[in-house]
C-alpha positions in Angstrom: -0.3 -49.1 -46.4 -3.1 -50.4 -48.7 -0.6 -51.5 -51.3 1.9 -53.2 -48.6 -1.5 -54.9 -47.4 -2.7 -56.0 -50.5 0.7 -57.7 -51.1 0.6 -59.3 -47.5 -2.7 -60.7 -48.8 -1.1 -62.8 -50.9 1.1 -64.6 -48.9 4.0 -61.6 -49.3 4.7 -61.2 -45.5 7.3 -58.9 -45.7 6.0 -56.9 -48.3 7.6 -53.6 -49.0 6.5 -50.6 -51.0 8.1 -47.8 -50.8 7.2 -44.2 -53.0 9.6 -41.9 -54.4 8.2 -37.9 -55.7 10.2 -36.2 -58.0 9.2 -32.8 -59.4 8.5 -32.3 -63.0 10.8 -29.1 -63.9 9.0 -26.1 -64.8 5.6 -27.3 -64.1 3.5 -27.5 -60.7 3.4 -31.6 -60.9 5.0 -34.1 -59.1 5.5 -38.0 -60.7 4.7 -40.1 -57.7 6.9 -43.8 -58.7 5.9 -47.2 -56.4 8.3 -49.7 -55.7 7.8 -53.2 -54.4 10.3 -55.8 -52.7 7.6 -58.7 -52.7 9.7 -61.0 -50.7 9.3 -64.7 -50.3 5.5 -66.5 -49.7 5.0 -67.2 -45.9 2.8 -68.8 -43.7 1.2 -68.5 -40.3 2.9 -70.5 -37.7 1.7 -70.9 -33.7 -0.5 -68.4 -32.4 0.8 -67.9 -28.8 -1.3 -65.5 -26.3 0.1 -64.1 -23.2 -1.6 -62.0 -20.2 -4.9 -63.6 -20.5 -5.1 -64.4 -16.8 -8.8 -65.3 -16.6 -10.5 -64.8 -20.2 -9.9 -68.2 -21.5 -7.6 -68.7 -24.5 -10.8 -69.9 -27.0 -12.7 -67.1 -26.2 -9.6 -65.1 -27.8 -9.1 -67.5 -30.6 -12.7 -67.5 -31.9 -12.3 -64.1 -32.9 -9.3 -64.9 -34.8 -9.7 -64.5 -38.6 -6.0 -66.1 -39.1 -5.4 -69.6 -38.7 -2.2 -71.6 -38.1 -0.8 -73.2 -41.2 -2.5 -70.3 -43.4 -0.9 -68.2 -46.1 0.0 -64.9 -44.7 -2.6 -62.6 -44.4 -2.1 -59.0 -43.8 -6.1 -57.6 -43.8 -6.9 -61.1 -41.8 -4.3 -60.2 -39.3 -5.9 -56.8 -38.8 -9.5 -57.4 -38.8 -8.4 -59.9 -36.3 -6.7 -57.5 -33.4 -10.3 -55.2 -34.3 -12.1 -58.1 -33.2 -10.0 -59.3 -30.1 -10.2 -55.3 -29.3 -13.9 -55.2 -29.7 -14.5 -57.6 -27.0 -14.1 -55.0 -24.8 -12.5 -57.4 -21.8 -8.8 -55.7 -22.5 -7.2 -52.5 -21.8 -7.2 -49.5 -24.2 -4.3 -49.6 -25.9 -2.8 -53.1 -24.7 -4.2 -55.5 -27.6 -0.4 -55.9 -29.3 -0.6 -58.8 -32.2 3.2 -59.3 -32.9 5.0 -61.3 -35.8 7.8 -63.2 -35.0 10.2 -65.2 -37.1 10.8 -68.5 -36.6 14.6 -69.5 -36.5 15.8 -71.5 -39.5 12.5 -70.9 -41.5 12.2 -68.1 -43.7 8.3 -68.7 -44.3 6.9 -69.1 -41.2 6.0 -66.2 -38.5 4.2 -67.1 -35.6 1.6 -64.8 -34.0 2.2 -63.4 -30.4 -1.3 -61.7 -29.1 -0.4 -59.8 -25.7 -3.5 -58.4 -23.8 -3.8 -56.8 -20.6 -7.2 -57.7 -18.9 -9.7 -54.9 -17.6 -12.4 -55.2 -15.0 -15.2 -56.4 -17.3 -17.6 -56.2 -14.1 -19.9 -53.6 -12.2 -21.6 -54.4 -9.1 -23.2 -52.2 -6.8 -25.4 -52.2 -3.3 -26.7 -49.5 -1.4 -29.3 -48.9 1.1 -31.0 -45.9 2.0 -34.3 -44.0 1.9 -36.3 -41.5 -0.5 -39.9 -39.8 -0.5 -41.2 -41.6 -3.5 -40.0 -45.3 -2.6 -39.7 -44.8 0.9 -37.0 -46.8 2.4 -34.9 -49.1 -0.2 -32.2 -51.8 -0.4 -31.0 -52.4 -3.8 -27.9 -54.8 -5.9 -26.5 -55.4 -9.1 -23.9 -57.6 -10.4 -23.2 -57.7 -14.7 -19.9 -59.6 -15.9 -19.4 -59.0 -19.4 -16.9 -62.1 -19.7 -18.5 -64.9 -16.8 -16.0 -67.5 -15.6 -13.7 -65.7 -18.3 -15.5 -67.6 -21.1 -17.1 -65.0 -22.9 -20.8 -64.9 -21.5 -22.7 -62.3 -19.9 -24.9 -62.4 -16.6 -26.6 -59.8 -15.3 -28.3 -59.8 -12.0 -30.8 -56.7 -10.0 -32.6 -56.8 -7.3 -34.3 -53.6 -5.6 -36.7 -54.1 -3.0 -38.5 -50.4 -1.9 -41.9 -49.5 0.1 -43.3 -48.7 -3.0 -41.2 -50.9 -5.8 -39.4 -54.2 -6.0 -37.5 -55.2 -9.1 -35.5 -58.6 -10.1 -34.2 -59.8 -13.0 -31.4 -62.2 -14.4 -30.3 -62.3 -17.6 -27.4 -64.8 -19.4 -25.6 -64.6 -22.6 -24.1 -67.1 -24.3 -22.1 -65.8 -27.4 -21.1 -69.5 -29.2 -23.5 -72.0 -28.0 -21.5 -75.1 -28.1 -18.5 -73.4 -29.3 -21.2 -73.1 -33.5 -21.4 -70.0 -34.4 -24.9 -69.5 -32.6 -26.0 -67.0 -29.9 -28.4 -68.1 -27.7 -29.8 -66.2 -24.3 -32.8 -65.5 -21.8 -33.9 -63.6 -19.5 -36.1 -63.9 -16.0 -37.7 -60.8 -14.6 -40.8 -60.2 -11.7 -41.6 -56.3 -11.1 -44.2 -54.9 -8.9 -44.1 -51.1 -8.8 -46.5 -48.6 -6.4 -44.9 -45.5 -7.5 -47.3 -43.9 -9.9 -49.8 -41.9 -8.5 -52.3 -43.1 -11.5 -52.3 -47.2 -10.7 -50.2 -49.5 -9.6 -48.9 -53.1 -11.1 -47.1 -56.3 -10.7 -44.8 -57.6 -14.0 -43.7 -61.5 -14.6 -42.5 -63.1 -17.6 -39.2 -64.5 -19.2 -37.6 -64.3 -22.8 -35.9 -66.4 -24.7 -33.4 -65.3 -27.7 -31.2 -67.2 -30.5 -28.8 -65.2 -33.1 -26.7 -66.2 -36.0 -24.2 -63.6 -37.9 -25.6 -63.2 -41.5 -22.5 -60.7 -42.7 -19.2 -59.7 -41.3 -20.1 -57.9 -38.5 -23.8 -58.2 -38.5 -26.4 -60.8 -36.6 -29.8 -61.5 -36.9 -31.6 -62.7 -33.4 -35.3 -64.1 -33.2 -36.7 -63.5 -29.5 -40.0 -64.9 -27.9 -41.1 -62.9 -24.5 -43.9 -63.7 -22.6 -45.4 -61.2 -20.1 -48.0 -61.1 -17.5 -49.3 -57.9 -16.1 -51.7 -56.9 -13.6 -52.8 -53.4 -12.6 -53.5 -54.0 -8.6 -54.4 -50.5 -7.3 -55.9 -47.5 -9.8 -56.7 -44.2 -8.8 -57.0 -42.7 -12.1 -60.4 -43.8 -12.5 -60.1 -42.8 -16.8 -57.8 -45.9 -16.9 -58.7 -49.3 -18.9 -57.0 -52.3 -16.7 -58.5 -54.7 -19.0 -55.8 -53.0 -22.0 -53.2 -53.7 -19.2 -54.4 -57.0 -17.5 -53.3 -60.6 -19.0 -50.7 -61.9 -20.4 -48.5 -60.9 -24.0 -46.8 -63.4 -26.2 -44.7 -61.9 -28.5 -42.2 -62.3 -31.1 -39.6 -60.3 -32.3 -37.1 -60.5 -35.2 -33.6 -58.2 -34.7 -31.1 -57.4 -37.6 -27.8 -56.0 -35.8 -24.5 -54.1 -36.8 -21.4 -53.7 -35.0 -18.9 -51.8 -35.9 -17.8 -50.0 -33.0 -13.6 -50.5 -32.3 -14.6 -51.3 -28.6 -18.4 -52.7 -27.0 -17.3 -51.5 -23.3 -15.5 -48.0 -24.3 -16.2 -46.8 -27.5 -13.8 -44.2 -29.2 -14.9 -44.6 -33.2 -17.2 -46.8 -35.4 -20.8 -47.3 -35.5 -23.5 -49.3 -33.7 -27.3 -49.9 -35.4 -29.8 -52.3 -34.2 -33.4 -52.9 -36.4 -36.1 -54.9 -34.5 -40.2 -55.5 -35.7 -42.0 -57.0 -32.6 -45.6 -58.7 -32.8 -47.7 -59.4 -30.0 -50.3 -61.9 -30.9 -48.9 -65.5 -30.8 -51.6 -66.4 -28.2 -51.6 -64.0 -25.1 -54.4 -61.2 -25.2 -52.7 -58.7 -26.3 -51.9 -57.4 -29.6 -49.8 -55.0 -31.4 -46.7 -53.9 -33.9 -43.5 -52.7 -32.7 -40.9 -51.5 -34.8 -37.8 -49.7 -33.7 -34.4 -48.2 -34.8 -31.5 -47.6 -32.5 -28.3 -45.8 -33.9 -25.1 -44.7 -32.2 -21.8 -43.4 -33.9 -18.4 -42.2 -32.3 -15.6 -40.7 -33.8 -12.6 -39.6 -32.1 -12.0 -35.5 -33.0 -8.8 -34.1 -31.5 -6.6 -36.3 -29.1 -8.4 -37.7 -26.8 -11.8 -36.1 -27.2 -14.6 -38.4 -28.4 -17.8 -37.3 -30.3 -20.7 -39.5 -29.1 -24.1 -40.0 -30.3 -26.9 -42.1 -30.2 -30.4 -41.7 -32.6 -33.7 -43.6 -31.7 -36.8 -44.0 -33.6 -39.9 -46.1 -32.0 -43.5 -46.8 -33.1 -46.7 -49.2 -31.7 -49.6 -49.8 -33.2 -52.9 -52.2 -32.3 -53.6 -54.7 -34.6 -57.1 -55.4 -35.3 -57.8 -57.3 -32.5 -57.3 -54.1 -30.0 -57.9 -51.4 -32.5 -61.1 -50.1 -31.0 -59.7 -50.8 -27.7 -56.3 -49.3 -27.7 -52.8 -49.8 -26.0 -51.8 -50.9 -22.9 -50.2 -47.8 -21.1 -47.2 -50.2 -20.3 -46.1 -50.5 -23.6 -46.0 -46.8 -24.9 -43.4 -44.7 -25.0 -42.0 -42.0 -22.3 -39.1 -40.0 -22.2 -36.9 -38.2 -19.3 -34.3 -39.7 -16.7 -30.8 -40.9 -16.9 -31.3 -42.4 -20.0 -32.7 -40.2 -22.6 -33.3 -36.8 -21.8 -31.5 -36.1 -19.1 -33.0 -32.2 -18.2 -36.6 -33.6 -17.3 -37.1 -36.0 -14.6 -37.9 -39.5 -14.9 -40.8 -40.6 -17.8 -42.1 -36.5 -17.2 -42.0 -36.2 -21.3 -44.8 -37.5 -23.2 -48.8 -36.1 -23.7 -50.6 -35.5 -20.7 -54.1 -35.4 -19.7 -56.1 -33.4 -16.4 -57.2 -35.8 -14.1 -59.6 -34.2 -11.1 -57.9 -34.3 -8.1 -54.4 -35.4 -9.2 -51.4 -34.1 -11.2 -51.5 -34.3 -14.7 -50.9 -37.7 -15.9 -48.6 -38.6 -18.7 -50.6 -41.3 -21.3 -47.8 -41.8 -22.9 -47.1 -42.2 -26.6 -47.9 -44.7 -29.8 -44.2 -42.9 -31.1 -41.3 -41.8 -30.0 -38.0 -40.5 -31.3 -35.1 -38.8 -29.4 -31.0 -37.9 -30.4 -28.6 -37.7 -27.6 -24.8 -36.2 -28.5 -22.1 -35.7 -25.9 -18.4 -34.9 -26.3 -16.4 -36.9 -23.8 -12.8 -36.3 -22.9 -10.3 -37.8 -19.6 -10.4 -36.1 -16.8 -7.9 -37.5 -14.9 -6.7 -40.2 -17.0 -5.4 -42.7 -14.2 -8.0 -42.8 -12.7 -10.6 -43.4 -15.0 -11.9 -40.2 -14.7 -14.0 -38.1 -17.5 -15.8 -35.0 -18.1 -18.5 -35.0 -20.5 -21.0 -32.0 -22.0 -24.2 -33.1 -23.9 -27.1 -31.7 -25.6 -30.3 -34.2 -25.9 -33.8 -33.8 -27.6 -36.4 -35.4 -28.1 -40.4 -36.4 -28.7 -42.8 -39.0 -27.2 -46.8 -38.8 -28.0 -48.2 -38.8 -31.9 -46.5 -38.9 -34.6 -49.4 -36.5 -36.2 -48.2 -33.8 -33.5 -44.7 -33.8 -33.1 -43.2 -31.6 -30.0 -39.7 -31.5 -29.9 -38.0 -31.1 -26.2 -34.8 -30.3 -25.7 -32.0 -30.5 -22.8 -28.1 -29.4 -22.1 -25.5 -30.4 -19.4 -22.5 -31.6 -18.3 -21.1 -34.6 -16.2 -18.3 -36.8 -14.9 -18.1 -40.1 -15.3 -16.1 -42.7 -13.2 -14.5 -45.6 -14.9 -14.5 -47.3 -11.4 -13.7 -50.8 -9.6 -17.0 -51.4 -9.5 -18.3 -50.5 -12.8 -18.9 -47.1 -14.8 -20.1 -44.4 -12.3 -22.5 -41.2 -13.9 -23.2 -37.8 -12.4 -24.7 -35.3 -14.8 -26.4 -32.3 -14.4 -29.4 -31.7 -17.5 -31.0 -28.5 -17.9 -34.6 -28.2 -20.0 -34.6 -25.4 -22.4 -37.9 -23.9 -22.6 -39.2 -25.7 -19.8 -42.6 -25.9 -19.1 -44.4 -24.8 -16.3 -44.7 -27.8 -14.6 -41.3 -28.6 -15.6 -38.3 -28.3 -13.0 -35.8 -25.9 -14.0 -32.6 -28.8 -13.7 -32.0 -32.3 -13.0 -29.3 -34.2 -11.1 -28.8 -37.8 -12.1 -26.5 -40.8 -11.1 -26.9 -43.9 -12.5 -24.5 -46.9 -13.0 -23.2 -48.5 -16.5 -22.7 -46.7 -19.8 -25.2 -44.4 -21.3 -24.7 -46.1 -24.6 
């Protein structure tokens, strides 16, 4: 295949090597002989693609590493179906490039790109009530491929007796059809759950990204943050860390190599990002993080998954006496990470008189999860899933390691990916439950 590919590379479209063994008589050796039929020279003709009902045919095309009128290439034709498949807005399975000759030309083959669209949407309401938010109305709506050109909006809103959430956030992949990514985000919080303080959370971010390699991007973000702590009751707490505003910038280097962004069955995924706080605002600090994810696909259908994170903070000078704002550390537990603790219950805690323990959270934080995913019921978008997570939040001077197992089922539904999982702590604390039921919507990772 390498050699029939290396020819195609050259122009030789119909390329053919073929391989003949023949044993060497009375020794344990075979000689292995290549042939080649080179063929004539061709070129690319029209580039024709069909079942694209609503993703618009440029959004297709600017993938495309071929072009019409090009010399044949067979490494360009395949990088090209990776990167129409790596969209993520198609089928498994139905992204089918096809070369077809063109009558009375013996050098030209024109392209034929069939796709069959999936639902590249999730949206979700519900309405109900619980102990720690009281009653609650909540909504999502994130299209992966808006108006079928490629963009992605994202829209929440969760209004609650003790929390209410909104944010809207926009994508656009080619800005102006360059090679430039540009995006922001708008978000307003104000959350009464804690039983340490309360706050409110307003600000917006801005992004730009350009691709630096095959494959990789680099991204410069600006975020600006206000935050106010409106009601304490832990009375060891320094709102003045917490109060005002943060103006930050960030600098991302990412890597995509995964064979599909929505539904992942090989490749790679790994995201570097250095943040500083200090470009005006009163806070100050240094983030840096790491964010890794590999899948390979083991026997049939069965998918190793995995995902590594590494995470530190620091105070620059400026706070270094003073120390970080609690809303910036790092917590673990939930949906999200480690999936046998409840929600931000991992991280160092401290006695408070009067109250449960509270959780400080931590300047570091770094957790692996790894799952094996396999169909269910195939037609109906229906998987099973058993995964083992672990991971530390606090110092890195004093690292505790906690660890989780489980199983779930995930829904590949209508209205987006469905999760029910069931994590179980191993060595619990004492204060820790002994399981966890979770459901969340949208991929894990």
């Amino acid at each position: 295949m390498t050699l029939t590919e290396k020819y195609q590379d050259e122009g030789y479209a119909f390329a053919n090597v073929s391989r003949l063994l023949s044993v060497v008589p009375g020794e344990n050796k075979v000689n292995v002989v290549f042939r080649f039929e080179k063929g004539q020279k061709s070129k690319f003709g029209k580039i024709l693609i069909k079942g694209n009902s609503r993703t618009r045919d440029k959004v297709i095309r600017r993938e495309l590493l071929i072009k019409e009128g090009a010399q044949f290439s067979g490494s360009d034709l395949r990088k090209s179906k990776e990167n129409v498949n790596r969209l993520g807005y198609f089928e498994k399975g139905t992204v089918v490039f096809t070369t077809v000759a063109v009558k009375g030309r013996n050098d030209l083959l024109d392209v034929e790109i069939s796709v069959k669209e999936r639902n590249t949407g999730q949206m979700s309401v519900g309405a109900g009530y619980s102990s720690a938010q009281g009653g609650f109305f909540q909504g999502s709506i994130s299209q992966n491929n808006f108006l079928g050109k490629g963009q992605s909006l994202n829209f929440s809103l969760s209004v609650a007796k003790n929390k209410t959430d909104f944010n809207l956030s926009f994508t656009e992949p080619y800005l102006l059809d360059t090679k430039w990514t540009a995006g922001g985000d708008i978000f307003h919080s104000e959350n009464r759950m804690s039983e340490s303080y309360s706050f409110k959370k307003k600000g917006l971010g801005l992004r730009v990204g350009y691709p630096i390699f095959d494959y990789t991007r680099a991204f410069l973000n600006y975020r600006w943050e206000e935050v106010r702590i409106t009601d304490t009751i832990d009375k060891t707490l320094d709102t003045s860390l917490d109060n005002g505003v943060a103006s930050s910038l960030s600098a991302t280097v990412l890597r995509d190599r995964r064979n599909n962004s929505f539904e992942p069955t090989g490749g790679y995924f790994a995201k570097v990002t250095t943040e500083w706080a200090g470009l005006g605002g009163d806070k100050h600090w240094w983030r840096n993080e790491f964010d890794g994810r590999y899948f390979k696909k083991l026997i049939g259908d069965l998918v190793f998954r995995s995902r590594y994170f590494l995470g530190t903070i620091e105070a620059l000078e400026e706070n270094k006496e003073k120390g970080l704002p609690r809303t910036e550390k790092y917590y673990l537990g939930g949906s999200r990470n480690l999936r046998g603790y409840s929600f931000q219950a991992v991280g160092p805690k401290k006695s408070v008189a009067g109250q449960p323990d509270v959780n400080e959270g931590g300047t570091f934080s770094t957790f692996g999860i790894f799952e094996l995913e396999h169909p269910l019921v195939r037609e109906a978008g229906l998987k099973w899933v058993v995964f083992f997570d672990a991971g530390h939040a606090g110092s890195p001077d004093n690292i505790v390691i906690k660890k989780d197992y489980g199983f779930g089922f995930r829904w590949f539904s209508p209205i987006g990916i469905l999760r029910f999982e069931f994590g179980y702590p191993i060595n619990p604390s004492s204060t820790d439950a002994s399981s966890q039921f979770h459901f969340d919507i949208g991929q894990l990772f």
